[in-house]
N, C-alpha and C positions, 0 to 999 in steps of 0.2 A: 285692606287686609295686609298685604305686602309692607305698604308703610310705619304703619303700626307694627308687624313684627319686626322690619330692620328700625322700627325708635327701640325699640324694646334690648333686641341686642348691641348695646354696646360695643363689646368684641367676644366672642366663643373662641375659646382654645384648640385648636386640631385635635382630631386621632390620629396617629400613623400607623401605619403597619407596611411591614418588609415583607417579600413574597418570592420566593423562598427565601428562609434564616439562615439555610445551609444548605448549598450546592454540590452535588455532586457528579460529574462531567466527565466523559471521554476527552482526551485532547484534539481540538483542533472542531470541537462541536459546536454548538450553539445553543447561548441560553437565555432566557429573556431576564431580568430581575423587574419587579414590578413595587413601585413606592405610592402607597395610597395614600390622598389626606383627605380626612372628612371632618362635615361640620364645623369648619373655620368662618370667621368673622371678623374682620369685612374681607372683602373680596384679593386684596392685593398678599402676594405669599409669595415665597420664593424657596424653590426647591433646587438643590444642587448635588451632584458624585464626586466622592472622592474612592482613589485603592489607597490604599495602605497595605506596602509588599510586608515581605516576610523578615527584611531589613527595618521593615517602620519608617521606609520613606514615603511620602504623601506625595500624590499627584493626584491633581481636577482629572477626572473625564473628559475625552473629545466632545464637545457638543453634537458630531455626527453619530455618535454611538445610543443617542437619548431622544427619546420623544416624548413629550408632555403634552397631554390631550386637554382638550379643550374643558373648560370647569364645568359641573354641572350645578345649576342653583336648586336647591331646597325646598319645600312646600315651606317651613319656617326661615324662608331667609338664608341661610347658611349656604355654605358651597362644597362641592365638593371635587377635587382634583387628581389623576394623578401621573407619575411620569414612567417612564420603560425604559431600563436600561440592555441594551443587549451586549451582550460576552460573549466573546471565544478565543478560551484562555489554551495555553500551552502547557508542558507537562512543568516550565520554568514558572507559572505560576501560582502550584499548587501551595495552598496555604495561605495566598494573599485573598486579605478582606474587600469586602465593597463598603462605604458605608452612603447611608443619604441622610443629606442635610437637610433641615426645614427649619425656616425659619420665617415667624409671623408678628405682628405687631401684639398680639395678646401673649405672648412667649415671652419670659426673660431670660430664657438661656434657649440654646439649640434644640433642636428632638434629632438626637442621632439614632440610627438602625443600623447594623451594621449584619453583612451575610458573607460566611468564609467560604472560601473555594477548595471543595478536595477533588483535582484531578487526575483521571486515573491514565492509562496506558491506553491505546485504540483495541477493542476485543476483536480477535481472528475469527473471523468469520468461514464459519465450518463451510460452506457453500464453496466462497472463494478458495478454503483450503484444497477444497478436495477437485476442484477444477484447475488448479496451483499441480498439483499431483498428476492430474490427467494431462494436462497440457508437457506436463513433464516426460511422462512416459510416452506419448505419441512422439515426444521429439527426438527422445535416446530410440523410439523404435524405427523411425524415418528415418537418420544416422546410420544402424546402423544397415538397412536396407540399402542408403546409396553406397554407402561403405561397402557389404559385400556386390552390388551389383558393380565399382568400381571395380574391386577385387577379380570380380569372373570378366571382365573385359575388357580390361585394362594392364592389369598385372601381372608381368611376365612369367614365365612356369616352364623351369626345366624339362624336358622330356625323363620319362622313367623307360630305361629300355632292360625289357627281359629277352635275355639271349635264348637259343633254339638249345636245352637242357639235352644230356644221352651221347650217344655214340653215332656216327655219320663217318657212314664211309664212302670216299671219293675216290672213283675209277679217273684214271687218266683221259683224258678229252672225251669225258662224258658228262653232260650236263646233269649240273646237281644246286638241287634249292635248298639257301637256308630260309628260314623262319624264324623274324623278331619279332615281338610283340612293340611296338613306341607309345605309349600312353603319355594321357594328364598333360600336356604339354601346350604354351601358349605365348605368342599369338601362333596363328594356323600356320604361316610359310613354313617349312621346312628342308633341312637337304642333310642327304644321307649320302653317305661315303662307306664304301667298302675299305678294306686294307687286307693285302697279302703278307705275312709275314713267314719266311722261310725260317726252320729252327736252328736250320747249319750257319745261317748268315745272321749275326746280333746285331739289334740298331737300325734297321734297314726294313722299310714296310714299304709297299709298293700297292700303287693304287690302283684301283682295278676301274675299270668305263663299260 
């Protein structure tokens, strides 16, 4: 049966087809393109990539980027094959084409397919946004936590002194208390001085123990 149909076929012309015609890709993603050939005859084909940028310079594909599977034969003889190209293009390649070449002994010209690249921008991811935002506010609120706990014991702080406010009258070698109020004031040491000041005598304060 098999013999009879490959006398029968002489050569059968491919089908091709491109999968997808038109790409359309976040940058820095990943895409497969997929080049089928069916129903060729005889068995020997050759399929090849080329880009063609947005300039119209041509350049072959890496062979590492391509994988061509294995043919499959046909209940009538024919074969069938196809190859995978994988992309991941940049936001500098949007607008450049793929195209795939095939070419067969029953062909007299090429069978081009060609699939354009439209790549877009990476989409913000609301999730990451909004833990972008959390992350953010736990670190200005930790800030400013060391900050003011810095502040309350660290940072030095003049004393506020409120004087003994009214009228005080002082008998001669009689013991007499004032009253200051020393607040807000830091670090804790402290040292306090009295001063006598006579109103007959200008300039002249005298210390008191």
């Amino acid at each position: 049966m098999n013999n009879l149909t490959n006398a029968y076929f002489h050569t059968a012309q491919p089908s091709v087809s491109l999968f997808p015609n038109e790409v359309t890709i976040e940058s820095d993603k990943e895409k497969t393109l997929t080049c089928g050939v069916r129903k060729y005859y005889p068995h020997s084909l050759d399929i090849k990539w080329i880009k063609i940028s947005k300039d119209n310079q041509v350049t072959t594909v890496r062979g590492e980027d391509i994988c061509i599977e294995a043919s499959v034969k046909n209940d009538d003889g024919t074969f069938n094959i196809s190859s995978k190209l994988r992309v991941q293009p940049s936001l500098q390649d949007n607008g450049n084409v793929y195209r795939c070449v095939v070419n067969h002994r029953s062909l007299t010209d090429s069978i081009l397919l060609d699939t354009t690249l439209t790549v877009t921008a990476p989409k913000l991811d609301i999730s990451t946004l909004v833990g972008s935002v959390i992350a953010s506010v736990v670190a200005c609120l930790l800030l400013g936590l060391i900050a003011f706990l810095y502040i309350k014991r660290y940072k030095p702080f003049p004393p506020k002194i409120i004087p003994f406010r009214g009228s005080l009258e002082m008998k001669h070698l009689e013991e007499t208390v004032l009253n200051y109020h020393i607040m807000g004031f830091h670090p804790k040491p402290i040292t306090i001085n009295f001063y006598l000041k006579h109103p007959q005598e200008k300039g002249e304060n005298f210390l008191l123990e």
